[in-house]
C-alpha positions in Angstrom: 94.0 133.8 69.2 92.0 132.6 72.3 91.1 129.8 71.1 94.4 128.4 70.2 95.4 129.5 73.9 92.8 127.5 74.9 93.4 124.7 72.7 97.2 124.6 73.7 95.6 124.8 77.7 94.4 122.0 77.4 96.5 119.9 75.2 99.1 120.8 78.3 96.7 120.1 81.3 96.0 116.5 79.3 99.6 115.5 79.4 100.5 116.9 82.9 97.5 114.9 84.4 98.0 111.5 82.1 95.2 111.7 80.0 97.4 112.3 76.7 99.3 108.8 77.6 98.4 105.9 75.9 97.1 103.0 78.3 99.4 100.2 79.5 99.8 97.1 77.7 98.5 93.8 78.5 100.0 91.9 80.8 102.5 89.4 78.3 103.8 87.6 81.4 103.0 87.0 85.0 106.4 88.1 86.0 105.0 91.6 85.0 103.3 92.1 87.7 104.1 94.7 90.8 104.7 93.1 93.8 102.1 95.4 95.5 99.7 93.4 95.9 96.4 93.6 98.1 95.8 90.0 99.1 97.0 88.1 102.3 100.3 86.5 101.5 102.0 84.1 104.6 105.2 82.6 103.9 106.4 79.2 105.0 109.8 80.5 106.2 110.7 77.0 107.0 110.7 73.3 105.2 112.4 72.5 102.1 113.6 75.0 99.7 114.3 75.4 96.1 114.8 77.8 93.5 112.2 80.7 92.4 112.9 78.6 88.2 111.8 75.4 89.7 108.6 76.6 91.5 107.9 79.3 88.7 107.9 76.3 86.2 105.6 74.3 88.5 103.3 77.0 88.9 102.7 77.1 85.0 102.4 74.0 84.6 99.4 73.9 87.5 97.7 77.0 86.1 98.1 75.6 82.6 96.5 72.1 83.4 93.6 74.0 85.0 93.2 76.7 82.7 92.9 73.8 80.1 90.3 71.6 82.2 88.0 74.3 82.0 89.4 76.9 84.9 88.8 76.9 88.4 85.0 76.7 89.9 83.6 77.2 93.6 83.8 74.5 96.0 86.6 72.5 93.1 89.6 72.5 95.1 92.3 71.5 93.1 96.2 69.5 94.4 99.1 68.7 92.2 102.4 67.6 92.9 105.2 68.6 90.4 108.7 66.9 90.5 111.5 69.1 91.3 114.1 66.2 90.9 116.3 64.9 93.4 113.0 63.2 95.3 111.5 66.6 95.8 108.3 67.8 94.7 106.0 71.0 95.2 102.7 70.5 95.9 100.4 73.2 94.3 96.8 73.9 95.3 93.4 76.1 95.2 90.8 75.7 97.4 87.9 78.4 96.3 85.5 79.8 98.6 82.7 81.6 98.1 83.4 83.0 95.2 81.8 81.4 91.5 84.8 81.5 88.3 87.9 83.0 89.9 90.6 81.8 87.1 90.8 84.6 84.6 93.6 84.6 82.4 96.5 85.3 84.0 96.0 85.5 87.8 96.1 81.5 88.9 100.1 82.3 87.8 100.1 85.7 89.2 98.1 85.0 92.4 100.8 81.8 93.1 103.8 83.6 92.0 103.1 86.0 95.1 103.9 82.9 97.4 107.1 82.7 96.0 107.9 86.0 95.1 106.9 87.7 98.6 108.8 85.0 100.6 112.1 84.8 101.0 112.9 87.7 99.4 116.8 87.7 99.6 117.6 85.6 97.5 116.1 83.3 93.7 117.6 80.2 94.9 116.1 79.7 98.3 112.5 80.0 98.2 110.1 77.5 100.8 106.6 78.8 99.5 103.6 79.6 101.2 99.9 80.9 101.0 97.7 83.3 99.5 94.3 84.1 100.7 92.6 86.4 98.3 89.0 86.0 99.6 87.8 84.1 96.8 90.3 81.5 97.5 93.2 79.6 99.9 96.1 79.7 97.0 99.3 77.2 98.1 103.0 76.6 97.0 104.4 74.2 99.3 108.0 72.6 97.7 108.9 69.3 100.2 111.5 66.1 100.2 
């Protein structure tokens, strides 16, 4: 009998304290991300704006162009300039630092989506970018005419 008491002690203890819950999935989207977030984030608050869709969009296609040139490397910075119609565009960029391979899987789209996603929070349709240092590197979202 004490051994079942024990047994059941512990099998309660387990799920009280997490250890019985299975581990959180991967990551499917970038979007699934919590905006609480430890790197340096500075917003633009001024310039051209569009909306989050647009610079979302441009974002993949950045992170997708690098992720399929063979990812991001110290002392490669990388520009693009994405059309966002109407004669606008958004320049994207990532200038490394000190740090060797810092693309891994998901965070070039996580990293830029904090520019976007911690700026201008009151509102999807009226975002100007901005910058995100995380140490490794100087991440940018800059939409313009």
């Amino acid at each position: 009998m004490q051994t079942f008491v024990t047994i059941l002690s512990l099998l309660l203890l387990f799920s009280t304290t997490g250890f019985a819950h299975p581990a959180p999935n991967a990551l499917a989207s970038p979007d699934d991300v919590p905006l609480e977030r430890r790197d340096n984030v500075r917003c633009y608050h001024g310039g051209y704006a569009t909306t989050r869709a647009k610079l979302t969009k441009a974002i993949d296609d950045f992170c997708d162009k690098v992720h399929s040139d063979g990812g991001l490397r110290k002392n490669k910075a990388v520009e693009k300039s994405f059309s966002l119609g109407n004669s606008a565009e958004t320049i994207i960029s990532v200038k490394p630092k000190q740090c060797s391979a810092i693309d891994k899987d998901l965070q070039c789209k996580i990293t830029l989506r904090q520019a976007v996603d911690e700026c201008n929070t009151d509102s999807a349709n009226f975002k100007q970018g901005g910058t995100v240092d995380t140490g490794c590197a100087k991440w940018r979202v800059d939409p313009n005419l």
